[in-house]
N, CA, C and O of each residue as an XYZ file, in Angstrom:
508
protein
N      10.061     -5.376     18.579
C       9.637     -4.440     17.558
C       8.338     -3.770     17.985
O       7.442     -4.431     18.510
N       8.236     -2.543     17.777
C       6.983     -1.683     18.015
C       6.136     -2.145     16.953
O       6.501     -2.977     16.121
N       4.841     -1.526     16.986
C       3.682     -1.247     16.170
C       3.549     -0.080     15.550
O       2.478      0.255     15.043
N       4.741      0.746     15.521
C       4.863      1.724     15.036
C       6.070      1.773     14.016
O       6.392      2.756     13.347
N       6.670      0.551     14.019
C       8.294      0.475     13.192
C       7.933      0.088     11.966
O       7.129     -0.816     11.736
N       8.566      0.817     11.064
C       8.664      0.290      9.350
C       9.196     -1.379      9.545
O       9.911     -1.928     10.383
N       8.385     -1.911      8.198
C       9.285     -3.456      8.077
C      10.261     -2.630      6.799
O       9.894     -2.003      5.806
N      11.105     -2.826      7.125
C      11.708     -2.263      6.192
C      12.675     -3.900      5.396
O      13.275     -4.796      5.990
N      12.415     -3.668      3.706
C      12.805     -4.802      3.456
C      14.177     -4.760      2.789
O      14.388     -3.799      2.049
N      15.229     -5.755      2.964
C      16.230     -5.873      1.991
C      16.593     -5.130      0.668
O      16.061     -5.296     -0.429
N      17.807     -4.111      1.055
C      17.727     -3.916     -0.490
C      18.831     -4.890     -1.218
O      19.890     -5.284     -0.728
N      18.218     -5.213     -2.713
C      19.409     -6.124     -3.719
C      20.878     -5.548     -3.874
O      21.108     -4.914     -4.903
N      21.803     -5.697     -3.026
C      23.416     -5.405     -3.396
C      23.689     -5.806     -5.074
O      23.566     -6.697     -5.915
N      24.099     -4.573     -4.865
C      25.013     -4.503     -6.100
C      25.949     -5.286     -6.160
O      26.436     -5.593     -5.072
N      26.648     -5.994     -7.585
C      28.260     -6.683     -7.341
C      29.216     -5.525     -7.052
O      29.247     -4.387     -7.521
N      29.897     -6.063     -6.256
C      30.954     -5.440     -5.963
C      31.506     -4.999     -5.002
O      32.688     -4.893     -4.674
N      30.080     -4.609     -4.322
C      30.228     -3.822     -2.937
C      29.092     -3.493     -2.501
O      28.281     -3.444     -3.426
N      28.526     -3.170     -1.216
C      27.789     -3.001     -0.229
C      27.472     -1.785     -0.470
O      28.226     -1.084     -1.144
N      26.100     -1.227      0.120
C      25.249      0.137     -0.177
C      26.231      1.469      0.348
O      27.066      1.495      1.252
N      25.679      2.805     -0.808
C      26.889      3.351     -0.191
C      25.748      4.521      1.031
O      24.535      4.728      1.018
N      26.853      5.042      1.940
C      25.991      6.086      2.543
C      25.087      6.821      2.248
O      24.035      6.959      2.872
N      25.539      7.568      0.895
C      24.184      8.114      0.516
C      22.919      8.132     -0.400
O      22.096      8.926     -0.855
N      23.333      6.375     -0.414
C      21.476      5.165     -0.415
C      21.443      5.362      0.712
O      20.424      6.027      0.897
N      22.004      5.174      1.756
C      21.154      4.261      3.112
C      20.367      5.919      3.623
O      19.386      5.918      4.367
N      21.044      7.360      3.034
C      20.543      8.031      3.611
C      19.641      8.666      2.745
O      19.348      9.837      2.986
N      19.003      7.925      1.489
C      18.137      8.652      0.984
C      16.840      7.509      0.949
O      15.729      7.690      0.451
N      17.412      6.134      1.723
C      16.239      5.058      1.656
C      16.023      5.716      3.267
O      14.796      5.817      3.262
N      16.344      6.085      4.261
C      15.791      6.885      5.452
C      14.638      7.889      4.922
O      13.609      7.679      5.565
N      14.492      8.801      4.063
C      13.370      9.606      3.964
C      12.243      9.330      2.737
O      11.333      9.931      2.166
N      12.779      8.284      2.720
C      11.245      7.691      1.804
C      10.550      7.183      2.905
O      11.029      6.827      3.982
N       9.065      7.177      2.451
C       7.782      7.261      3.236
C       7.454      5.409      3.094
O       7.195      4.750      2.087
N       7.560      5.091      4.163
C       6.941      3.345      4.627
C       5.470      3.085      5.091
O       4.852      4.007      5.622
N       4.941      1.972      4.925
C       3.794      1.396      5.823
C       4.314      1.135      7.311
O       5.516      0.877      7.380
N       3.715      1.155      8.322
C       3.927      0.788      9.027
C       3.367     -0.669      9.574
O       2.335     -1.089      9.049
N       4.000     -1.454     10.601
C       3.215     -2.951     10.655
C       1.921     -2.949     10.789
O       1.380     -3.988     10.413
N       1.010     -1.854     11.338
C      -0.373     -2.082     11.624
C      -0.546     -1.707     10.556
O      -1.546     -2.391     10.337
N      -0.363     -1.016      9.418
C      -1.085     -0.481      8.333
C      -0.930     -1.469      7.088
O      -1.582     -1.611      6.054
N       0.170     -2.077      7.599
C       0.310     -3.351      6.333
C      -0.320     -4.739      6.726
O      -0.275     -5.696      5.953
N      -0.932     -4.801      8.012
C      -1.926     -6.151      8.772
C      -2.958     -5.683      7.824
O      -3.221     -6.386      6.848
N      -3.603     -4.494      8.030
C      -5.008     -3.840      7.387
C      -5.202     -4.508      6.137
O      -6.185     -5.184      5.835
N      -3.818     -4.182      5.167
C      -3.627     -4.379      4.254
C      -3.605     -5.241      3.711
O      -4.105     -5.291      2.587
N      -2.969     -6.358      4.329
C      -2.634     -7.616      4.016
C      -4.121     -8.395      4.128
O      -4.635     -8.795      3.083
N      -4.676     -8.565      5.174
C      -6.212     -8.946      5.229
C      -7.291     -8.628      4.481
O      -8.154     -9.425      4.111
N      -7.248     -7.442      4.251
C      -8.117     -7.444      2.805
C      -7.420     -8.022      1.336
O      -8.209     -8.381      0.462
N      -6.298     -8.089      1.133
C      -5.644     -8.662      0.246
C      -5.864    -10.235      0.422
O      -6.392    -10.881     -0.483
N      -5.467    -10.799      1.547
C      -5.559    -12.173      1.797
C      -7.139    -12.440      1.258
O      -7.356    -13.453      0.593
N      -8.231    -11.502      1.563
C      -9.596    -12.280      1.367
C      -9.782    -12.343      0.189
O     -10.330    -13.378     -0.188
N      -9.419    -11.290     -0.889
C      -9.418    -10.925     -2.459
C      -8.534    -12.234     -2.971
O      -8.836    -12.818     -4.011
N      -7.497    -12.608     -2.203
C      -6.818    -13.677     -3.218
C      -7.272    -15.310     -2.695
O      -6.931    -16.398     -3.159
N      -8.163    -14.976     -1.559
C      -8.742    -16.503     -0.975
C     -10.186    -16.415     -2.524
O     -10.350    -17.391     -3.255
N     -10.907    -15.269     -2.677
C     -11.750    -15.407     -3.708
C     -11.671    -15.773     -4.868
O     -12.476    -16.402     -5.554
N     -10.269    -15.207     -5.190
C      -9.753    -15.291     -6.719
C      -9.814    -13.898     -7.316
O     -10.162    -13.674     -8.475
N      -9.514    -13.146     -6.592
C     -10.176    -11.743     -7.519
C      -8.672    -11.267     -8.032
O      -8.403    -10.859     -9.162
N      -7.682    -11.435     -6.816
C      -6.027    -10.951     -6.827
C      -5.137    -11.853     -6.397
O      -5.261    -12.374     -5.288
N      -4.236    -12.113     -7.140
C      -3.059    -12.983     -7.233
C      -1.685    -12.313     -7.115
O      -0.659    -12.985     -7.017
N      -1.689    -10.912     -7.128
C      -0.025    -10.434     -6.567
C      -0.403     -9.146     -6.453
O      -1.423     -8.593     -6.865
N       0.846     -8.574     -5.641
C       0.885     -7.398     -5.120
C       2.565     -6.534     -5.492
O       3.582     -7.164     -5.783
N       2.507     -5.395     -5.412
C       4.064     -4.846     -5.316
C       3.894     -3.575     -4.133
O       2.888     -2.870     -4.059
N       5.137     -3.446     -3.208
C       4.948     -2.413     -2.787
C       6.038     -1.417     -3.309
O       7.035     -1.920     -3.826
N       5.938      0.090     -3.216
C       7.148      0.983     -3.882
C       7.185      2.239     -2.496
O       6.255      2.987     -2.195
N       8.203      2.180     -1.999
C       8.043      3.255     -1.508
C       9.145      4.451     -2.045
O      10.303      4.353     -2.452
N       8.350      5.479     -1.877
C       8.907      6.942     -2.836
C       8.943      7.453     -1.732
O       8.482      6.914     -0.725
N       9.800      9.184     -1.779
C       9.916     10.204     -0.756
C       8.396     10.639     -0.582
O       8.040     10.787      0.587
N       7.639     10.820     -1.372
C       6.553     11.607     -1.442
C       5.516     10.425     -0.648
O       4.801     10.583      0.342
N       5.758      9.102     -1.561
C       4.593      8.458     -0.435
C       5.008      7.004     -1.038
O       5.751      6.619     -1.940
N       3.801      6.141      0.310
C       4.545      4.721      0.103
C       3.102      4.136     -0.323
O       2.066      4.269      0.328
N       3.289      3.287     -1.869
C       2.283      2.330     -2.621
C       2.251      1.086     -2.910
O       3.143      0.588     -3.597
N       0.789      0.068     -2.238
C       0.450     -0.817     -2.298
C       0.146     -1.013     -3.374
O      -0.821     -0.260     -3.479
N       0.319     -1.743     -4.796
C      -0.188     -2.488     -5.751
C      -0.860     -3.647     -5.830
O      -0.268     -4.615     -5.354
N      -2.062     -3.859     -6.352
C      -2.590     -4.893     -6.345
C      -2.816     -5.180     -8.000
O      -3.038     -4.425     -8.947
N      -2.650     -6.635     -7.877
C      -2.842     -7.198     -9.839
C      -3.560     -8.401     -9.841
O      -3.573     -9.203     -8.907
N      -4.118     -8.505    -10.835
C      -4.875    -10.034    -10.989
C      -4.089    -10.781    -11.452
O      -4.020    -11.963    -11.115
N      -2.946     -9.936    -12.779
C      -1.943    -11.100    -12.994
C      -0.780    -10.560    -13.090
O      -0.841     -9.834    -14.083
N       0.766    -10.462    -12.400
C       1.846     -9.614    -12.083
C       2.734     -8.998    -13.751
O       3.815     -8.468    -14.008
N       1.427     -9.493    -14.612
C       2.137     -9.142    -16.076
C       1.194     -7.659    -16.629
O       1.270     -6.941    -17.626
N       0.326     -7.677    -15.423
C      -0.529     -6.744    -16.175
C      -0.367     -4.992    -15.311
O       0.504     -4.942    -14.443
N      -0.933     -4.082    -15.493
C      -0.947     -3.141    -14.914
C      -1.505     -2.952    -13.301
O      -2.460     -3.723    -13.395
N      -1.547     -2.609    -12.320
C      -2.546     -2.494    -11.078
C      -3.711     -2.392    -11.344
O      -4.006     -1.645    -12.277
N      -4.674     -3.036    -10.690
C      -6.011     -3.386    -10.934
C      -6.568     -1.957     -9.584
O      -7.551     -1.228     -9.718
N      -5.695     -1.944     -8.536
C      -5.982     -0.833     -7.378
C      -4.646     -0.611     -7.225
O      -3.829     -1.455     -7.593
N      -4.190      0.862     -6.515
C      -3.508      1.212     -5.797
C      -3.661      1.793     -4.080
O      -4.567      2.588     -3.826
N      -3.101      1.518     -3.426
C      -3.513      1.839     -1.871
C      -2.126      3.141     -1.729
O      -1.032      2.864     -2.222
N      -2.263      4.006     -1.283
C      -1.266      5.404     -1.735
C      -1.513      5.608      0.462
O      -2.526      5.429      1.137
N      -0.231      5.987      0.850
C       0.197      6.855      2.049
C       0.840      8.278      1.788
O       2.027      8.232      2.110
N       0.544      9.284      1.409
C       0.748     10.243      1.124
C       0.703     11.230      2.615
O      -0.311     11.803      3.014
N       1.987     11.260      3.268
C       1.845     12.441      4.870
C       1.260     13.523      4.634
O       0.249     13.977      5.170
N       2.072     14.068      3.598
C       1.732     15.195      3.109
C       0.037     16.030      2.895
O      -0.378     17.189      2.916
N      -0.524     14.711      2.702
C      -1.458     15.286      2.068
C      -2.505     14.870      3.848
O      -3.727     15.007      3.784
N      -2.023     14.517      4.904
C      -2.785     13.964      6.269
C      -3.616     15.315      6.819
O      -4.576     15.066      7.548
N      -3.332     16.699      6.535
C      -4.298     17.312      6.935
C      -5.404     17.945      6.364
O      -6.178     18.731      6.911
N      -5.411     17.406      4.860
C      -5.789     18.078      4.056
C      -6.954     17.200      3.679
O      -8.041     17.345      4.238
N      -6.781     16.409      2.865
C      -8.014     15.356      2.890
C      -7.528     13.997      3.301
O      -8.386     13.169      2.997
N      -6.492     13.450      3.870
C      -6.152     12.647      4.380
C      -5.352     11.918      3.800
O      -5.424     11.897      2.571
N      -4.302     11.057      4.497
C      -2.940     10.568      4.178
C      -3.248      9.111      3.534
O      -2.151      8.593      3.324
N      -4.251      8.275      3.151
C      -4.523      7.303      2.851
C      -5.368      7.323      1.699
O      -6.255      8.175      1.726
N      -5.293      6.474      0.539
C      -6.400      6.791     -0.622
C      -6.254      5.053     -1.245
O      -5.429      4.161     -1.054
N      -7.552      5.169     -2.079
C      -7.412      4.146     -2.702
C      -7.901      4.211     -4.492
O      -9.072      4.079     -4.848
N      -6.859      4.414     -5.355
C      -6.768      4.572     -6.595
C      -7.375      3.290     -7.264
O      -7.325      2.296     -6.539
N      -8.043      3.078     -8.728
C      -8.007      2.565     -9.482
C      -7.597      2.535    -10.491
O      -7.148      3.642    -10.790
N      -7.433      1.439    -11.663
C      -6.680      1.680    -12.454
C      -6.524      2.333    -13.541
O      -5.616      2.234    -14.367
N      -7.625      3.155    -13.533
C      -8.059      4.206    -14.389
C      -7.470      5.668    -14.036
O      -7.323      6.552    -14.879
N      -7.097      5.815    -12.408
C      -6.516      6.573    -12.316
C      -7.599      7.136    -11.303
O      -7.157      7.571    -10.239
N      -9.045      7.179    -11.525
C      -9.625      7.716    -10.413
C      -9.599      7.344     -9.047
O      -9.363      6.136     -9.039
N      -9.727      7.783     -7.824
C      -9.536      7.838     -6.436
C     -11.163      7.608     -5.897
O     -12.098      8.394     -6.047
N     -11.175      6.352     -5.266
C     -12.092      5.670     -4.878
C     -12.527      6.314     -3.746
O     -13.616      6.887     -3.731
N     -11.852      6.284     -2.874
C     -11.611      6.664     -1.443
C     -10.596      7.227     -1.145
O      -9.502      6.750     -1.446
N     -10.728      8.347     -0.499
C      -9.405      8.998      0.624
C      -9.751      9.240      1.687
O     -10.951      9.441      1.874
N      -8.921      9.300      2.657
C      -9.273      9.419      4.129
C      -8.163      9.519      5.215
O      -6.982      9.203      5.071
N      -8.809     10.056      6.413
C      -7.480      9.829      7.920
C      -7.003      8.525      8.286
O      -5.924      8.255      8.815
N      -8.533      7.236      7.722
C      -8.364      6.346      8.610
C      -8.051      5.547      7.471
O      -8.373      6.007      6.375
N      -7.554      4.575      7.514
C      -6.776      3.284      6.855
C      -7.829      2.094      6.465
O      -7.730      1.395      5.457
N      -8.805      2.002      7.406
C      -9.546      0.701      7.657
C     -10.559      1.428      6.726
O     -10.985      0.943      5.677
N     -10.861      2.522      7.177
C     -12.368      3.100      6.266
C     -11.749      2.987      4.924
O     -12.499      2.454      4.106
N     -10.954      3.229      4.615
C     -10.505      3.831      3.300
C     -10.717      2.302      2.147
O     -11.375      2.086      1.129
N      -9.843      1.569      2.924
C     -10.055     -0.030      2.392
C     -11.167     -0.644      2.426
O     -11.101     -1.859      2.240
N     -12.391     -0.096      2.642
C     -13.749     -0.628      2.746
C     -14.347     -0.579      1.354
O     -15.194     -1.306      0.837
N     -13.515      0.736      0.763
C     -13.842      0.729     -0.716
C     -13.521     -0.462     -1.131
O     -14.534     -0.884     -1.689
N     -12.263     -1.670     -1.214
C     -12.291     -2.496     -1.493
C     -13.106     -3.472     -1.556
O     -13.060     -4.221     -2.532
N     -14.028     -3.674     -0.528
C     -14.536     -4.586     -0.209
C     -16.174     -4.281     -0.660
O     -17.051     -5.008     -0.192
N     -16.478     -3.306     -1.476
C     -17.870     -3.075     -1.587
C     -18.110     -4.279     -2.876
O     -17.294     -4.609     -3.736
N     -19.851     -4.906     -2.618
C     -19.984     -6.095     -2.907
C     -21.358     -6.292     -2.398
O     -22.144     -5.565     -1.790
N     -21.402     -7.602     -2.876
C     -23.370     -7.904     -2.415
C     -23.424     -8.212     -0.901
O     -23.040     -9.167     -0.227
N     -23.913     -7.293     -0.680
C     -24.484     -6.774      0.894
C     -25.738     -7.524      1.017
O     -26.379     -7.657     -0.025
N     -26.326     -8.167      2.353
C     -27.697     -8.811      2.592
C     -28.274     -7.767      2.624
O     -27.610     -6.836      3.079
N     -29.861     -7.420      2.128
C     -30.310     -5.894      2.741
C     -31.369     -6.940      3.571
O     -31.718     -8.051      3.172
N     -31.881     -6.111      5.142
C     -32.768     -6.445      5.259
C     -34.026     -5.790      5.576
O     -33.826     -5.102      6.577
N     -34.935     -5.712      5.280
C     -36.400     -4.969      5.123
C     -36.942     -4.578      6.118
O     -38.036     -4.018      6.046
């Protein structure tokens, strides 16, 4: 597998019968993470739920773009959203990070910067 390949996950069969052609050809142009962008992802997630801050996640991917959910408890609404939007890669950049208010924390080209918003917190200063 590349570093460039979708994980692409299982979809739930229907009873009866197996996916028809045109699912498999409309789950082809929805927009995925790719494995390096979901390591990024996953590691700042892993440190938030080693703290206690987040306890589950959902991902959704849409034609328009593919979204990371994060929740404190999987009954409640997203606490953040992490958004891949292509579309929007030359413009102010294909990566953002929503809250649950709806405002946009961070957007950006790069993935790692963008998720730094996550991580803002008590910093040592030194003099």
């Amino acid at each position: 597998m590349s570093e460039t390949e979708p994980i692409v996950l299982p979809l739930a069969r229907m009873a009866g019968g197996s996916q028809s052609s045109s699912e498999g050809a409309s789950r082809r142009d929805e927009i995925y993470f790719d494995r390096q962008e979901l390591s990024q992802i996953l590691n700042v997630y892993g440190r938030k739920v080693a703290s206690g801050e987040w306890r589950d996640y959902a991902i959704d991917t849409l034609k328009e773009k593919a979204v990371f959910s994060v929740f404190r408890r999987s009954s409640e609404m997203p606490l953040y959203r992490i958004e891949k939007a292509p579309k929007l890669a030359r413009r102010q950049g294909a990566y953002s990070v929503i809250a649950a208010t709806g405002l946009i924390l961070k957007r950006g080209h790069d993935l790692a910067r963008v998720l730094r918003a996550l991580d803002k917190g008590l910093r040592l200063v030194e003099a």
